[in-house]
Wavefront OBJ file of the C-alpha trace (Angstrom):
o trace
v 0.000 0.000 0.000
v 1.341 3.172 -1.309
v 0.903 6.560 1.047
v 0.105 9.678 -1.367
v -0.352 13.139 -0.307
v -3.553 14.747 -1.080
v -2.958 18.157 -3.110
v -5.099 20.307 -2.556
v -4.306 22.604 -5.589
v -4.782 19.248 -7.637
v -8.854 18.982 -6.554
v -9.350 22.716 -6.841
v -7.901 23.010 -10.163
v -4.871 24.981 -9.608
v -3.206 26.272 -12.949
v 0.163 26.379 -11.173
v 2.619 23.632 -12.760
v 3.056 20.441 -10.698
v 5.703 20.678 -8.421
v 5.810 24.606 -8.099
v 2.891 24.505 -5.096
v 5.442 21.754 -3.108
v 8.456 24.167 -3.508
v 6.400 26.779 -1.377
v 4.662 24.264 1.032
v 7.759 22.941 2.227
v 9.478 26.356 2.832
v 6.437 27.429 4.569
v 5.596 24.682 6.784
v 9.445 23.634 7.315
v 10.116 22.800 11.187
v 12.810 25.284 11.227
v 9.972 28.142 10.493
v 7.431 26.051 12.415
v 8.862 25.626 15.299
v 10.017 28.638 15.707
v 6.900 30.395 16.179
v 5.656 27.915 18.229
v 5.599 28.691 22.081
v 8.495 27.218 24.181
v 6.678 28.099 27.627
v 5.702 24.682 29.112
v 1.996 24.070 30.438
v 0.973 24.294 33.694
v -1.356 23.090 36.521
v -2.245 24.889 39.691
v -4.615 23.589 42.003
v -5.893 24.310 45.956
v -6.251 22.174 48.348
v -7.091 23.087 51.826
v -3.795 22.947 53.182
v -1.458 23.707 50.103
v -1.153 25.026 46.453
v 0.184 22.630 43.705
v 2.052 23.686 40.637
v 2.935 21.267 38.033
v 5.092 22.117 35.707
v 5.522 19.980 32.008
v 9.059 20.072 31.299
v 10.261 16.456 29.702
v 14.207 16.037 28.747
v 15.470 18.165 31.401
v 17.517 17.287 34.299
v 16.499 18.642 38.218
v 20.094 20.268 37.598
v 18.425 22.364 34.983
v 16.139 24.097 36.908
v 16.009 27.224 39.285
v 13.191 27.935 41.295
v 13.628 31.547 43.497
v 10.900 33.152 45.580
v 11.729 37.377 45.381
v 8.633 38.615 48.004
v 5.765 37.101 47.282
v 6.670 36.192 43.601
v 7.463 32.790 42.724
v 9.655 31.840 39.487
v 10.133 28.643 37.861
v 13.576 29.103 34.888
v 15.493 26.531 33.187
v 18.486 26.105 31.079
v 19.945 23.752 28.917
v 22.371 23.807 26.252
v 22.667 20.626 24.228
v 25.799 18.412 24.498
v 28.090 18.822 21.244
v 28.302 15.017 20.992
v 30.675 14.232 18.100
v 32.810 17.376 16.270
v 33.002 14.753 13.183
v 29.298 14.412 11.980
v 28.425 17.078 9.733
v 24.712 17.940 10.122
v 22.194 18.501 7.575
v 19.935 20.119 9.821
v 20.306 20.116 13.977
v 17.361 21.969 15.717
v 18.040 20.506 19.431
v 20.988 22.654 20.591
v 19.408 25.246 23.637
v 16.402 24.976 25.503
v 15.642 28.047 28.168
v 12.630 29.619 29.499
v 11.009 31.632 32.750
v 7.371 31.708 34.464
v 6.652 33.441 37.184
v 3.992 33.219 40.198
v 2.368 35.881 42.226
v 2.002 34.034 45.579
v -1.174 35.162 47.514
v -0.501 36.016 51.318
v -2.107 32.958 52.573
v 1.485 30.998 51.710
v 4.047 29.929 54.047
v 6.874 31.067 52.424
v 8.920 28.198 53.959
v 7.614 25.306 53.811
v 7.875 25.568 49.727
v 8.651 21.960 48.317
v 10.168 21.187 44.836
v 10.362 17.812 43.072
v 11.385 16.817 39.484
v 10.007 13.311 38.640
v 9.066 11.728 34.670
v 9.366 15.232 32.956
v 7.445 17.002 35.384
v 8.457 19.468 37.849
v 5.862 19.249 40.779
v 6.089 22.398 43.589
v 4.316 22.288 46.638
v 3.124 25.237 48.534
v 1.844 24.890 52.418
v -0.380 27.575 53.478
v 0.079 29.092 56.656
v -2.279 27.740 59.443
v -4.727 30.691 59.642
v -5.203 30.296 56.314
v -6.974 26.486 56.319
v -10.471 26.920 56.457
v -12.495 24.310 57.706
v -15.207 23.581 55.786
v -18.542 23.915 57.509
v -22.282 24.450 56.536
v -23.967 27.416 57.119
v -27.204 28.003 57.981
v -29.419 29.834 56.460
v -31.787 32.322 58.069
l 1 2 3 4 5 6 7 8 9 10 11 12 13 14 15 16 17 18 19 20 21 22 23 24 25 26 27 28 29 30 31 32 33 34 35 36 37 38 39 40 41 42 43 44 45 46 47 48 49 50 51 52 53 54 55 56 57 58 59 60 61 62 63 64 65 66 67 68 69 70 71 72 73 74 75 76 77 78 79 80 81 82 83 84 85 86 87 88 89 90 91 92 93 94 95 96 97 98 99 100 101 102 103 104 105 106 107 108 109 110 111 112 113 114 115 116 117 118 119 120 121 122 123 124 125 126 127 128 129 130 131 132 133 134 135 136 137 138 139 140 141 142 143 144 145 146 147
């Protein structure tokens, strides 16, 4: 079974010479330009529970050596570096895109945090930080009644 790639200039009767339409669609949508206008920021989760705030941060191939994580006042942030290792000086590469991964987020912390009991933990590409709030800040939950 033979793959072939629908063209879409083809079906919509496209006076442009075979070929000519590919020339442009692979400069266009070439990874190099691609990617590069893609966002680099990882995702993130925050929850609440009663007790703490959770951040998980998506951040697969990087080492817990990578990251920094610095509290400045009540302003969390989350940075990591990486610069790719050269590997061989020999190869000659066609086209290497992996060579330096960096990038920052920052938190504003509400007051309710105690500033330190802040836990970090890198585990399966994701860096998981754990916030305890300080005691006067767990509510209990109760029902109130209504008058």
């Amino acid at each position: 079974m033979t793959l072939v790639k629908f063209d879409e200039g083809k079906s919509k009767g496209s006076l442009v010479r075979p070929g000519f339409d590919n020339i442009f669609e692979s400069i266009l949508n070439d990874t190099f330009l691609s990617d590069r206008m893609v966002s680099r920021v990882p995702a993130v989760n925050i929850a609440e529970t009663n007790g703490h705030y959770h951040i998980e941060l998506a951040a697969p191939g990087l080492k817990k050596e990578d990251f920094k994580v610095n509290l400045d006042g009540d302003m969390l942030t989350i940075s990591a570096e990486k610069e790719a290792e050269q590997g061989d000086r020999d190869k000659k590469y066609n086209k290497r895109e992996y060579t330096y991964t960096s990038f920052v987020r920052s938190f504003t912390l509400p007051e309710s945090v105690d500033e330190g009991s802040i836990e970090a933990e890198y585990t399966d590409g994701v860096l998981r930080i754990n916030i305890a709030k300080r005691e006067e800040a767990r509510t209990a939950s109760r029902q109130i009644e209504i008058k």
